[in-house]
N, C-alpha and C positions, 0 to 999 in steps of 0.2 A: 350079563350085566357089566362084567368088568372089562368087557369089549368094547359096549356102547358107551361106558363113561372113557374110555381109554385110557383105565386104571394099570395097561400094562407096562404105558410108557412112562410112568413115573417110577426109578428107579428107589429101592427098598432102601432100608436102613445102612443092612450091610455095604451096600454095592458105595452108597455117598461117603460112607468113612472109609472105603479102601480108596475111594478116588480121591479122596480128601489128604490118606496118608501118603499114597502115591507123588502126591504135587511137594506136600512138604517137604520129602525125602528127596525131590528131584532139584528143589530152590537148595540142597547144599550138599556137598562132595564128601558124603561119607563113605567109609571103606566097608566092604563085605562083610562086617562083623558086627558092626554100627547097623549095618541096614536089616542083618538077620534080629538082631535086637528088638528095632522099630517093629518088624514085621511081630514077632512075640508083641511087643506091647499093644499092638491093633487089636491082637485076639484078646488080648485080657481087657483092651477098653470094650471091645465087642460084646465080650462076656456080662461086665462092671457096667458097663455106661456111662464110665465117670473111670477116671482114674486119679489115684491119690500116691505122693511121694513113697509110701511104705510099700506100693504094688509093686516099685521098680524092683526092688530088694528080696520079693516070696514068690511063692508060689510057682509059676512057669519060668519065672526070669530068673528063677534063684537057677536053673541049669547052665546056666552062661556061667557060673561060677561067681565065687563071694564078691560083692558088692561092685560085679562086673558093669552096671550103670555107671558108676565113680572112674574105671578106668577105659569104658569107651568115648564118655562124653564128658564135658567140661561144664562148669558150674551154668555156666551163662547156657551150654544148649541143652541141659537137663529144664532150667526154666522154660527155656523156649516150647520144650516140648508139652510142658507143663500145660502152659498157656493154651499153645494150640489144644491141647482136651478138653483143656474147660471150657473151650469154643465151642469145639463140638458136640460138648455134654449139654450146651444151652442149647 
């Protein structure tokens, strides 16, 4: 059935939110610490669905060390990043 509808070429949930974070990651020149981060924060949007300011701070990202969001990225690309979730949560 899922041949005939050709339900295999519509890529899943996961697959649209890594290509998703992949693009954004690629639109700005973050260094290897910044991008290991994002990659953490995919799985825990993956996880969540939705990601909220207090995610950056607990749980998996708390291993990057205390309030290691604050000293990778800057107010304005903490937003950005923001933003782009709540995109992809709609």
């Amino acid at each position: 059935m899922r041949h005939l509808l050709d339900l295999d070429a519509i890529p899943d949930y996961d697959e649209v939110v890594k290509r998703q974070f992949e693009e954004f990651i690629a639109k700005h020149q973050y260094n290897a610490n910044q991008i290991n981060f994002l990659r953490a924060v995919q799985s825990v949007f993956l996880q969540k669905r939705r990601l909220e300011v207090a995610d950056l701070y607990e749980g998996a990202l708390a291993r990057f060390g205390k309030n290691a969001v604050d000293r990778f990225f800057s107010e304005d690309e903490v937003d950005d990043l923001l933003v782009f979730t709540e995109l992809l949560a709609a």
